[in-house]
C-alpha positions as CSV (number, residue, x, y, z in Angstrom):
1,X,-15.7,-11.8,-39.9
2,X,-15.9,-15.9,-40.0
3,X,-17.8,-17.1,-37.1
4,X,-15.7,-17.8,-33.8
5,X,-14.9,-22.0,-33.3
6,X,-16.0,-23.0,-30.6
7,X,-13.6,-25.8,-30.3
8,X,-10.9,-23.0,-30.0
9,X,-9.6,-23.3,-26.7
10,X,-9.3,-19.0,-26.6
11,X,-12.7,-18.7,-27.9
12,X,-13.8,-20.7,-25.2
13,X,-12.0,-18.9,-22.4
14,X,-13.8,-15.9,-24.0
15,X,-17.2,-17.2,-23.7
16,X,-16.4,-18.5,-19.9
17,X,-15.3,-14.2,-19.5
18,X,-18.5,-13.0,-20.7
19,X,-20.4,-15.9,-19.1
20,X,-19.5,-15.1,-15.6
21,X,-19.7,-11.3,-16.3
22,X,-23.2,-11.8,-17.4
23,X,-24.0,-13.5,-13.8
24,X,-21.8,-10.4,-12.4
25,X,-19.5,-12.4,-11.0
26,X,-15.4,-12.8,-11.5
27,X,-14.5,-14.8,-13.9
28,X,-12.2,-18.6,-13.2
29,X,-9.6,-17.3,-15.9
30,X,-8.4,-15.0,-18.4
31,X,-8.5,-12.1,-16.3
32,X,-5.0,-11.2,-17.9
33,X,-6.8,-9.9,-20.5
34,X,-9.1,-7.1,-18.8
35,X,-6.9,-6.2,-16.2
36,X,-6.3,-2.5,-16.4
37,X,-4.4,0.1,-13.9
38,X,-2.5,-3.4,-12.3
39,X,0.8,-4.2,-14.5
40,X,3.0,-3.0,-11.6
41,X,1.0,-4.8,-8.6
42,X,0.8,-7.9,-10.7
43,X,5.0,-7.6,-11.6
44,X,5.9,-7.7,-8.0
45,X,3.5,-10.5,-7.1
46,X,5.0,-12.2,-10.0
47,X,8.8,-11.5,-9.0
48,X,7.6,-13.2,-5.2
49,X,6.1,-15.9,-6.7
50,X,9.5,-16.5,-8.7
51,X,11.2,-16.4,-5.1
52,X,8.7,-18.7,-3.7
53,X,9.7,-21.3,-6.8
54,X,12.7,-21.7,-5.5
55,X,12.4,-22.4,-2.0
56,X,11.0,-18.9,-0.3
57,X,7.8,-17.9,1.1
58,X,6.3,-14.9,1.1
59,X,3.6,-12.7,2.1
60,X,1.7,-9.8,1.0
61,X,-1.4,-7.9,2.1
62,X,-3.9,-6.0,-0.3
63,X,-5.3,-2.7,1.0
64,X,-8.1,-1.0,-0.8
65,X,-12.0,1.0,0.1
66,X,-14.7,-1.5,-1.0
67,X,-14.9,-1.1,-5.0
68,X,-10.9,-0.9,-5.7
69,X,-10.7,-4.4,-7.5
70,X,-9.6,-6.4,-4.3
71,X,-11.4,-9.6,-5.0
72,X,-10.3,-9.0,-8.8
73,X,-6.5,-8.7,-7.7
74,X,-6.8,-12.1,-5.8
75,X,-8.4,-13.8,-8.5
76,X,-5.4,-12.6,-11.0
77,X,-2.4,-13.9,-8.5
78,X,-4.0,-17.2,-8.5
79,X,-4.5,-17.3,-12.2
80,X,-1.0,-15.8,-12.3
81,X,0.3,-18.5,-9.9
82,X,-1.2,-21.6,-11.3
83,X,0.3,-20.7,-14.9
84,X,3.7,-20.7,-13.0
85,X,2.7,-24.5,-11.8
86,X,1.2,-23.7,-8.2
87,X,-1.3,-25.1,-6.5
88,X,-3.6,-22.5,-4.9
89,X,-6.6,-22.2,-2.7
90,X,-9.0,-19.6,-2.0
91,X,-11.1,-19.3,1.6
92,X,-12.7,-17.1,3.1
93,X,-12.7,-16.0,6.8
94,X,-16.6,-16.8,8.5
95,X,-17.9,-17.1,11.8
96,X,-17.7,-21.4,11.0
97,X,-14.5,-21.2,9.7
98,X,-12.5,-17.9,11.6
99,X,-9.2,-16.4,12.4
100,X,-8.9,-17.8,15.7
101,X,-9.4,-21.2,14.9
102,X,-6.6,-22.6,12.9
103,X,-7.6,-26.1,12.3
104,X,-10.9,-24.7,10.7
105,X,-8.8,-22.3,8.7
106,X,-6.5,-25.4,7.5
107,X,-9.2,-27.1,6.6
108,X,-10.7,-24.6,4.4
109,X,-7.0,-24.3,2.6
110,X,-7.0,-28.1,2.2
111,X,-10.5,-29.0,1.1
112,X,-10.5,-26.3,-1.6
113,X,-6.8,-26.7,-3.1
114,X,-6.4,-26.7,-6.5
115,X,-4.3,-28.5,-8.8
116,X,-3.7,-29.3,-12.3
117,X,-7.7,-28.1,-13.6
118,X,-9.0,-30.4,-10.3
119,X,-10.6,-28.9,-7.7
120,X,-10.6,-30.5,-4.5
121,X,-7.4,-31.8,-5.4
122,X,-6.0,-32.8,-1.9
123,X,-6.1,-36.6,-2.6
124,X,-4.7,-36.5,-5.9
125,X,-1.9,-34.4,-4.9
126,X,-1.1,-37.0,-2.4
127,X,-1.8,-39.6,-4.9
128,X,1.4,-38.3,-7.4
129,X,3.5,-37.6,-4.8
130,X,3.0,-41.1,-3.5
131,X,3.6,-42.4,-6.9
132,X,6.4,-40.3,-7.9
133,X,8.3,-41.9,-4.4
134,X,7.7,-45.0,-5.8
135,X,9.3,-44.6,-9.1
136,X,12.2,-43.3,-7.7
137,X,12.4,-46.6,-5.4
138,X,12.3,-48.4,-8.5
139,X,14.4,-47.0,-10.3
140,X,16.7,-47.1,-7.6
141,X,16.5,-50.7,-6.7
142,X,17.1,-51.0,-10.8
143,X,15.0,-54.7,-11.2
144,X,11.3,-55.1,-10.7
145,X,10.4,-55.1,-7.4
146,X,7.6,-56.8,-5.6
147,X,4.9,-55.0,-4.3
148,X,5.3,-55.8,-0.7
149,X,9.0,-55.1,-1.0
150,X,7.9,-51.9,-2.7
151,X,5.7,-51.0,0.0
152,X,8.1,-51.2,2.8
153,X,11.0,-48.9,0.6
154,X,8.3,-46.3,-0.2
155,X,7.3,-46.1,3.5
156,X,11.0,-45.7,4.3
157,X,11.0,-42.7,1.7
158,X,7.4,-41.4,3.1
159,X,8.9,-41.5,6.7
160,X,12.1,-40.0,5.8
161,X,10.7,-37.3,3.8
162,X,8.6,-36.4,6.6
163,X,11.0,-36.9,10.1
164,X,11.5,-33.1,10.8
165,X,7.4,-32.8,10.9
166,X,7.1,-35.9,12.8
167,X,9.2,-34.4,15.9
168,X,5.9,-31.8,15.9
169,X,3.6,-34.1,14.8
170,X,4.2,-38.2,14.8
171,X,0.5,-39.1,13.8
172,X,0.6,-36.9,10.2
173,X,3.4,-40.1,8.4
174,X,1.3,-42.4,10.9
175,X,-1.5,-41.3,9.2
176,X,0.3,-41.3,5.5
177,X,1.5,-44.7,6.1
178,X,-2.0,-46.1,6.6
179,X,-3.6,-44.3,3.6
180,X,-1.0,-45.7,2.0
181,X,-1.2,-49.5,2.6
182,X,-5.4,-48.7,2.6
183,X,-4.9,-48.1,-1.1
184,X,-2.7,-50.6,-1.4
185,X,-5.6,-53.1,-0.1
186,X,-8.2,-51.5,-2.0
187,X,-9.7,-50.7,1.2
188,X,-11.6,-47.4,0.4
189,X,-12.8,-46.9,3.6
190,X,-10.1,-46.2,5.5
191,X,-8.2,-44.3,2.6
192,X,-11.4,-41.9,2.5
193,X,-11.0,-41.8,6.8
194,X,-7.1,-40.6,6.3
195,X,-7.6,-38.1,3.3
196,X,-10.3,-36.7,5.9
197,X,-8.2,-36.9,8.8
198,X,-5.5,-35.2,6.8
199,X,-7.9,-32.5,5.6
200,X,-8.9,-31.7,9.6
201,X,-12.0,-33.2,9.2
202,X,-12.8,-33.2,13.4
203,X,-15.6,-35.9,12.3
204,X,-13.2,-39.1,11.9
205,X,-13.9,-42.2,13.8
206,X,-12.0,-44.8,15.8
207,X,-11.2,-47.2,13.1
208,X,-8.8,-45.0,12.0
209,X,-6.9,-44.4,14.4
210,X,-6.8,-47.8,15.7
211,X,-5.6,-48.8,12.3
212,X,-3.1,-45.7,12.1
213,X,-1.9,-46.1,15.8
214,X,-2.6,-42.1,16.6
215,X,-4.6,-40.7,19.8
216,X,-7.0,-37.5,18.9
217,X,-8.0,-35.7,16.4
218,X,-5.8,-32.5,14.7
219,X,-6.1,-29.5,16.9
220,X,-4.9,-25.7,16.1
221,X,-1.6,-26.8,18.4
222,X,-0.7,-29.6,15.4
223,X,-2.1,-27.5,12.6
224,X,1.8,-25.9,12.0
225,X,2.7,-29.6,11.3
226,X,0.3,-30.1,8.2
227,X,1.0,-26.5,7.2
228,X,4.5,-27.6,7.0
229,X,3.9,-30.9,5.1
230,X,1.7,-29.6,2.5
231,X,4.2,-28.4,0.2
232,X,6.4,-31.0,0.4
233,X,3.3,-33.0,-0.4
234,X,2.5,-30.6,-3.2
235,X,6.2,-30.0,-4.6
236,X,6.9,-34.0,-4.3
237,X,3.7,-34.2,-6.9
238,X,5.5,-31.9,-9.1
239,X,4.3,-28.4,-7.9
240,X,6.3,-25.4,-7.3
241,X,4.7,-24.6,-4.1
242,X,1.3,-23.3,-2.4
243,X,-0.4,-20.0,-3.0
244,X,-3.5,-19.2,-0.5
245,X,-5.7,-16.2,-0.7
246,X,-7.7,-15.3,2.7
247,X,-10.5,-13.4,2.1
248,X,-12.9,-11.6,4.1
249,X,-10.2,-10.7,7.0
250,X,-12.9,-8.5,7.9
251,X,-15.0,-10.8,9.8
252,X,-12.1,-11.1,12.0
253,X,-13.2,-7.7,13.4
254,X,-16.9,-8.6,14.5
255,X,-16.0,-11.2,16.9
256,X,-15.4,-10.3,21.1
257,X,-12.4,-8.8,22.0
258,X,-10.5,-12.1,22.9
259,X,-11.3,-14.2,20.1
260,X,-10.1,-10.9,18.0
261,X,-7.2,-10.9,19.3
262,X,-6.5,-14.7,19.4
263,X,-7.1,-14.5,15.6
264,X,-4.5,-11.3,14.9
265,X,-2.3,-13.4,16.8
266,X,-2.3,-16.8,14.9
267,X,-1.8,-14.2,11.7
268,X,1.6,-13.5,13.7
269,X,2.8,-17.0,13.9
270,X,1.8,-17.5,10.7
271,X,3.7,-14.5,9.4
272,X,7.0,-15.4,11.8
273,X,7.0,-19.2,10.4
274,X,7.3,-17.5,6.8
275,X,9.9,-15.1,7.6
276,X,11.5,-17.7,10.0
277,X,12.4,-20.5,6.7
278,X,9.7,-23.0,8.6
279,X,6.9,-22.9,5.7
280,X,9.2,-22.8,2.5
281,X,7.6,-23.0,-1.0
282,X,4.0,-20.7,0.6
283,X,2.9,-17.8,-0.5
284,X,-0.1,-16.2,1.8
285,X,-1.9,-13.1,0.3
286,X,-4.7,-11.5,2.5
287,X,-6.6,-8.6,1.7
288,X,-8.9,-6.0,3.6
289,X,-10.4,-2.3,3.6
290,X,-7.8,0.3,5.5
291,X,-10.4,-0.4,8.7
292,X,-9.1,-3.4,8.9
293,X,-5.7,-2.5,9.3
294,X,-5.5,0.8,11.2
295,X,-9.2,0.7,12.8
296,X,-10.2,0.5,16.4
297,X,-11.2,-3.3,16.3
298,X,-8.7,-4.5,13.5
299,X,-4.5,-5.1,13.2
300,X,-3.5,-1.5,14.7
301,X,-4.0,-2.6,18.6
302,X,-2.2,-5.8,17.6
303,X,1.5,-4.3,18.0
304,X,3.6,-7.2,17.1
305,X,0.8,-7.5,13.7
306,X,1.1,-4.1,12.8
307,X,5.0,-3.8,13.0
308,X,4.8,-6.5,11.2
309,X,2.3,-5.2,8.1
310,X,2.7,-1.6,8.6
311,X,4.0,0.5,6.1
312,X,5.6,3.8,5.5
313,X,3.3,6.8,4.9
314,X,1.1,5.9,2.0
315,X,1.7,8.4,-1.1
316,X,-1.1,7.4,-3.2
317,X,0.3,9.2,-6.3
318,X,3.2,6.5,-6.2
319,X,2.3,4.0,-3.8
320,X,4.8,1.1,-3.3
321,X,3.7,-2.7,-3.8
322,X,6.9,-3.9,-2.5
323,X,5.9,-2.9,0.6
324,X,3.8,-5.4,3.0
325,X,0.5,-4.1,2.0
326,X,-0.4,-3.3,-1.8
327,X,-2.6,-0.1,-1.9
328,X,-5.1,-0.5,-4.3
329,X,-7.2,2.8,-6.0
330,X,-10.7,3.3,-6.7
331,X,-11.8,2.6,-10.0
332,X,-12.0,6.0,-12.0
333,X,-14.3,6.4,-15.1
334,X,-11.1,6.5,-17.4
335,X,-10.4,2.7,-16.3
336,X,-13.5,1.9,-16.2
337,X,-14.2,3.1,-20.2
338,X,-11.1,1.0,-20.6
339,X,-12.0,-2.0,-19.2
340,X,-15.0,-2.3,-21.2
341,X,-13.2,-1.5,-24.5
342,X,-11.5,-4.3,-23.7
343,X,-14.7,-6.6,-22.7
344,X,-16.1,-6.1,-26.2
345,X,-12.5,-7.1,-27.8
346,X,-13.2,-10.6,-25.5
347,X,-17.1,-10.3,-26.6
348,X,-15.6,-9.7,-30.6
349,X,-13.6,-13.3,-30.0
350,X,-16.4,-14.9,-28.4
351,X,-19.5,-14.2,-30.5
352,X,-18.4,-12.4,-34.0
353,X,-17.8,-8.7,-34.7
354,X,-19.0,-6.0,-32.6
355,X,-20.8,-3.1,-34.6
356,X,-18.2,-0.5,-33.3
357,X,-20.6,2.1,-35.1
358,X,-23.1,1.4,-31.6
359,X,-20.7,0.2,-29.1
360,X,-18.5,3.2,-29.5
361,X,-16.5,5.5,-27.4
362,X,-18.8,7.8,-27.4
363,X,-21.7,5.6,-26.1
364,X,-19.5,3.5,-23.9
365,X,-18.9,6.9,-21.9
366,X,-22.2,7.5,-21.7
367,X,-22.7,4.6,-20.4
368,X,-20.3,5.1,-17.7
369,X,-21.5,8.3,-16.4
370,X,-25.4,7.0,-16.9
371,X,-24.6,4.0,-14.5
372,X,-22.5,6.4,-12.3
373,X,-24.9,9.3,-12.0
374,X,-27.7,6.4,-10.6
375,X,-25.7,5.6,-7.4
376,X,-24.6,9.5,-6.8
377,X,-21.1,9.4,-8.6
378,X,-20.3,6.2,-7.3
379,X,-17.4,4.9,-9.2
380,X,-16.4,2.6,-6.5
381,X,-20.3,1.1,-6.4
382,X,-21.2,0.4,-9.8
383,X,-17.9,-2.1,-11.6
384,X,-19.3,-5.2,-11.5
385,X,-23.3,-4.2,-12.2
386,X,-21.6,-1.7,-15.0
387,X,-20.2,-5.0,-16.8
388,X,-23.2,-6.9,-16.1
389,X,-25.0,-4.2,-17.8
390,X,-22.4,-3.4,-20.7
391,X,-22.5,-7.1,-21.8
392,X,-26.1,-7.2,-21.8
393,X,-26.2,-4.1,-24.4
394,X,-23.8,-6.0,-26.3
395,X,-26.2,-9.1,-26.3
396,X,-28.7,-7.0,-27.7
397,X,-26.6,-5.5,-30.6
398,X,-25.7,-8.6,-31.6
399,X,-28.8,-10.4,-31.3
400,X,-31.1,-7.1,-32.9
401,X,-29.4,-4.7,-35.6
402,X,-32.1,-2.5,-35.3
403,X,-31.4,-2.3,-31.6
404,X,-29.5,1.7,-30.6
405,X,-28.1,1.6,-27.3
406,X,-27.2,5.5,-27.6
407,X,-31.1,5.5,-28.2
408,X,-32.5,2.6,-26.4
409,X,-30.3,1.9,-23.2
410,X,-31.6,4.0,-20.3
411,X,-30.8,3.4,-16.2
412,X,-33.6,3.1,-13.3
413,X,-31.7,3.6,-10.7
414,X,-34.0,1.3,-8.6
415,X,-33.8,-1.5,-11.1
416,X,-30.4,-1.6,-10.6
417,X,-30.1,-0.7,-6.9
418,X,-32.0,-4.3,-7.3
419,X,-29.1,-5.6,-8.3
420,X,-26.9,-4.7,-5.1
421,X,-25.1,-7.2,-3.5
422,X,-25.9,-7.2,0.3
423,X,-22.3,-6.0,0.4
424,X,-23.0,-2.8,-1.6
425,X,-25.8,-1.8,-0.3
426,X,-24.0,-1.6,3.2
427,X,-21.3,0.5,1.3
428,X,-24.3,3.0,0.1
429,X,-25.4,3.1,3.4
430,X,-22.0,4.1,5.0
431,X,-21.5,6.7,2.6
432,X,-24.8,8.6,2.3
């Protein structure tokens, strides 16, 4: 077999795979292509996105024990939904940024959208959606059209575009307006102080809102107003809409009573403004252990939450995705065996042929149950610190034929118990 071009944009995807697995961590893309045990979960996400596309919004929780591929499954809608032209975000609930406090949640969503390959793409979306209101004001007009004359239409447009927001929130096409004309002036500065201000930054002085003619900064109450205008910023630039994973809805459940509650609630609203038509073009996926939903501190108290998310009884055999909550299994050793066979197909691409005569079935088995056996049979444990593992036996085939993994490869189950996220080894504690 030729050696693999690096130039090849596949091969590279491939190396980027192994890459990450090698840090055991998930990898940005191609995740399409190890998936295994998902083709019905990732259809219906699919057919909501397609919804979403054209004008919807939609929601969908993830429910699965610690080990069941949660943080994979989020990772593959946002590949999925950025291939169908979405802008995404990924955040993560933490006792800076929790449930209960909107504007710190918003900000999360808009500091880490991204767009087009960009990350942090917030200002650029604003950017082409800006500059995709002024072609259409020239073409209009049909003759070249001065810049200041060209300023003043595009405002028009901006301020049109955004009057249904305005009667919630007046200051977010106040603030447009100056970060428009700031740009216009090359004055950095205050274009930096809007994006900020537009991102719920709390830390923006008064020069900006002097200059922008707005009181305050963005509180949770005016939050709903820049949920609302972000995909019409986004869809203006030539998006189909927003996707935004919250992670780590667990935290929610370590904070006091009230806070806990405030948090469930604002999940509420959010869920109403979805179902009510008033955030069209978002797609919110959230994702949790079954504590989080039916426990003592988590969604279950929360009546108007849980008959909202709640779900028929759960038939594992054939659970139902089109349901609100998606119920994940635990990994199993036969998916396991599979994912890796299709790993060293991915390693094949990246690096050259893979002696099948060592990395067979036989030893990737053994493998399998080796790993298993040195956290008691835990299948749910050992997924990512098996891959880690598996690509570094592939390394060494490649790198040393005189290298036998059926021979060679042994666990300590204390060198890789070393390996344990803090995470897992909270997990092993629960369970033993």
């Amino acid at each position: 077999m030729p050696a693999p071009d690096r130039s090849d944009a596949s091969v590279l995807e491939s190396i980027g795979i192994i890459n990450a697995l090698r840090r055991g961590t998930v990898p940005a893309q191609g995740l399409g292509r190890f998936a295994v045990g998902l083709s019905v979960e990732e259809e219906v996400i699919a057919d909501q996105l397609d919804l979403v596309s054209r004008g919807g919004a939609d929601i969908k929780f993830i429910r699965g024990e610690y080990g069941s591929g949660k943080t994979f499954l989020i990772a593959r809608t946002l590949e999925i939904a950025r291939k169908k032209g979405f802008v995404t975000a990924h955040v993560a609930i933490s006792p800076v940024s929790p449930l209960h406090r909107l504007r710190s949640l918003y900000a999360q969503i808009a500091t880490s959208l991204y767009a087009g390959g960009e990350q942090q793409a917030f200002r650029s979306i604003i950017d082409a959606w800006l500059y995709a209101i002024e072609q259409r004001v020239s073409a209009r007009e049909g003759v070249p059209v001065p810049a200041d004359r060209l300023e003043e239409l595009t405002i028009r447009e901006v301020e049109s575009a955004l009057s249904e927001i305005s009667l919630l929130n007046a200051p977010v096409a106040a603030v447009i307006r100056t970060y428009y004309q700031a740009n216009n002036a090359a004055d950095f500065r205050t274009s930096q102080a809007a994006i900020g201000w537009l991102c719920g930054d709390p830390n923006i002085g008064r020069d900006l809102r002097q200059k922008a003619g707005i009181r305050g900064d963005i509180g949770d109450s005016s939050i709903f107003a820049l949920l609302e205008a972000l995909p019409i910023f986004v869809t203006g630039a030539g998006y189909q809409g927003c996707v935004v994973a919250i992670d780590e809805l667990e935290i929610t459940q370590t904070f006091a009573r009230n806070l806990r509650e405030r948090g469930f609630q604002n999940l509420v609203r959010i869920i109403d403004a979805i179902d009510g038509g008033l955030l069209p073009r978002w797609y919110l996926l959230c994702a949790g252990t079954p504590m989080l939903y039916d426990g003592p501190r988590g969604m279950r108290p929360i009546t108007p939450l849980y008959d909202r998310i709640g779900q028929t009884p759960i038939v594992s055999e054939f659970p139902n995705p089109r349901q609100p909550q998606i119920l994940l299994k635990p990994f199993s050793p036969d998916r396991l065996e599979e994912v890796a066979q299709r790993i060293a197909i991915i390693y094949e691409e990246a690096y050259g042929e893979v002696d099948r005569g060592r990395i067979s079935h036989r030893f990737i088995r053994t493998m399998v149950n080796r790993v298993s056996t040195a956290f008691g049979g835990r299948i749910d444990i050992i997924p990512r610190l098996f891959l880690k593992e598996f690509v570094d036996v592939l390394d060494k085939c490649d790198l040393y034929p005189e290298y036998d993994p059926m021979i060679v490869y042994q666990t300590n189950p204390l060198d890789l118990q070393e390996l344990l996220s803090e995470e897992e080894k909270a997990v092993m504690e629960i369970r033993f």
